[in-house]
C-alpha positions, 0 to 999 in steps of 0.5 A: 493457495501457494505460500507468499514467495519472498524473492531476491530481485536480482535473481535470474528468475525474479519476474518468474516467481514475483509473478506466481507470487502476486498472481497466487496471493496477491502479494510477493516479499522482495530481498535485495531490491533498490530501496536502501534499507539505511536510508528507510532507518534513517526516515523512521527515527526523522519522521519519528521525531516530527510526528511526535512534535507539534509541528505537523500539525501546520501542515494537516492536508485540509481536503487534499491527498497531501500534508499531514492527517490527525488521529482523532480519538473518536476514531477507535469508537467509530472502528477506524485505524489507530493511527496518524500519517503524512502523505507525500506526493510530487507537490503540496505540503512538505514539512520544513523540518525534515530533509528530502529522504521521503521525496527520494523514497517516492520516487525510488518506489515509482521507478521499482514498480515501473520495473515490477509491473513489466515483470507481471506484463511479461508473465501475462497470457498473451489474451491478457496483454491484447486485452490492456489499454496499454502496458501496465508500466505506461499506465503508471508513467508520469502519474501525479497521483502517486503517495507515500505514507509516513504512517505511525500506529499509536501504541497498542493498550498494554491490555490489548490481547496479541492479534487485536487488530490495529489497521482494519481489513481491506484491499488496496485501489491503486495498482500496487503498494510497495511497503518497505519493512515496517518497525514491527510485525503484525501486517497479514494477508487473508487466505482465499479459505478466509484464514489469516497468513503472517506476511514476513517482515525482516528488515531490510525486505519491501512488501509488494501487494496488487491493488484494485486498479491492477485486477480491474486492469488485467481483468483479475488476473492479479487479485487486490487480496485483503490485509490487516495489521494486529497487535503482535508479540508483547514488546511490538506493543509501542507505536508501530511505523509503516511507509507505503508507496502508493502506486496510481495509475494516470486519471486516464489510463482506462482499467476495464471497459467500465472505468478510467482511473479517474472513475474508478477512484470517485466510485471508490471515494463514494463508497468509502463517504457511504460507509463513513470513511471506514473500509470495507472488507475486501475493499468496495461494496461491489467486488472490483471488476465487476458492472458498477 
């Protein structure tokens, strides 16, 4: 396995090694990249103040993908993630409370990765690229389906030994995640011998990762690699911030000769009610590529 590569986005060889990067481990780490590193500080103490206050909880999604999602405590005995979020998406709740910082990071998200996915198009084989529906930045042009999370870790037991895990492994649907560097350390990614791997997370870097939707897409060309966060050094043991930008392809853009988006999303939505909403290794029961 090739170390994650960080690169600097504007580096003349930037596609090359975001490329390698995604290709080899599923996940690459950017410098200098679009996304402000002030206006996502700014967000974090924002959001900060509003997931602490009561006022959230008039905006709890309710059934859909937008609005805010509660910590319920018998999720830790049930094995689930520690931690509450709101989803923001190009409709639906937003909270009054807050400015349009999370609006604009969603969209500064959406136009990064129409740029990285053309990087990886021009990288492919040319095989790969015949066998596409259409050029991976179409498959996400105009998408409605694209989410940032505004996600908060409660804070880790001061008893909690460091590498407890506070996010469960699993892989990503969509085609890919861009996480602007979080509060804290602790996200790892899984190597292919089954070993854990720190992924780096200085201030002011994005994290991108390949989704399912992407090794669907190319026929697994990019893998949708398996990632964790744990407990990290003793004073990372407050509540932990992370916003993932979700990058979903439009319901009908066809990933393989067996799934649209839109098929593929309900296979995976099935699984997960299966298995009680918890995630599993590796994302669905069934591999990702493979005949449902």
């Amino acid at each position: 396995m090739t170390e994650l590569a960080v690169v600097d986005w504007n580096a003349p060889a930037a596609a090359v090694r975001f490329t390698e990067s995604l290709r080899s481990t599923g996940f690459a780490v950017l410098r200098n990249h679009p996304i402000r590193p002030a206006a996502v500080a700014e967000l974090y103490q924002e959001w900060d103040a509003f997931l602490g206050s009561e006022a959230k909880h008039a905006y709890r999604a309710n059934g859909t993908q937008v609005g805010f999602f509660p910590h319920h405590p018998a999720d830790a005995a049930a094995g689930l993630d520690a931690k509450e979020y709101f989803q923001v998406g190009d409709g639906g709740a937003y909270p009054a409370e807050v400015g349009d910082g999370a609006r604009r990071l969603l969209a500064t998200g959406k136009a990064m990765g129409a740029t990285l996915l053309g990087w990886l198009q021009q990288q492919l084989p040319a095989e790969r690229v015949a066998a596409l529906s259409e050029p991976l930045p179409e498959m996400l042009r105009g998408s409605a389906l694209c989410l940032l999370r505004l996600q908060r870790y409660l804070p880790a037991a001061e008893a909690s030994p460091v590498g407890a895990i506070r996010a469960l492994a699993h892989t990503d649907l969509n085609l890919l995640t861009i996480l602007p560097s979080p509060t804290g350390p602790g996200l790892q990614l899984r190597h292919r011998d089954g070993s854990w791997y720190d992924v780096p997370c200085d201030p002011g870097s994005a994290i991108v990762n390949a989704g399912e939707m992407l090794t669907l897409a190319t026929g697994g060309y990019f893998p949708a690699t398996e990632h964790r966060v744990v407990t990290a050094e003793r004073h990372q043991r407050g509540s932990r911030y992370s916003f993932p930008i979700f990058l979903h392809a439009r319901p009908e853009v066809r990933l393989s000769a067996e799934h649209t988006a839109a098929s593929y999303l309900a296979r995976r939505i099935r699984d997960l009610q299966e298995l009680g909403w918890k995630p599993a290794p590796g994302g669905a029961p069934r591999a990702a590529g493979t005949t449902p």
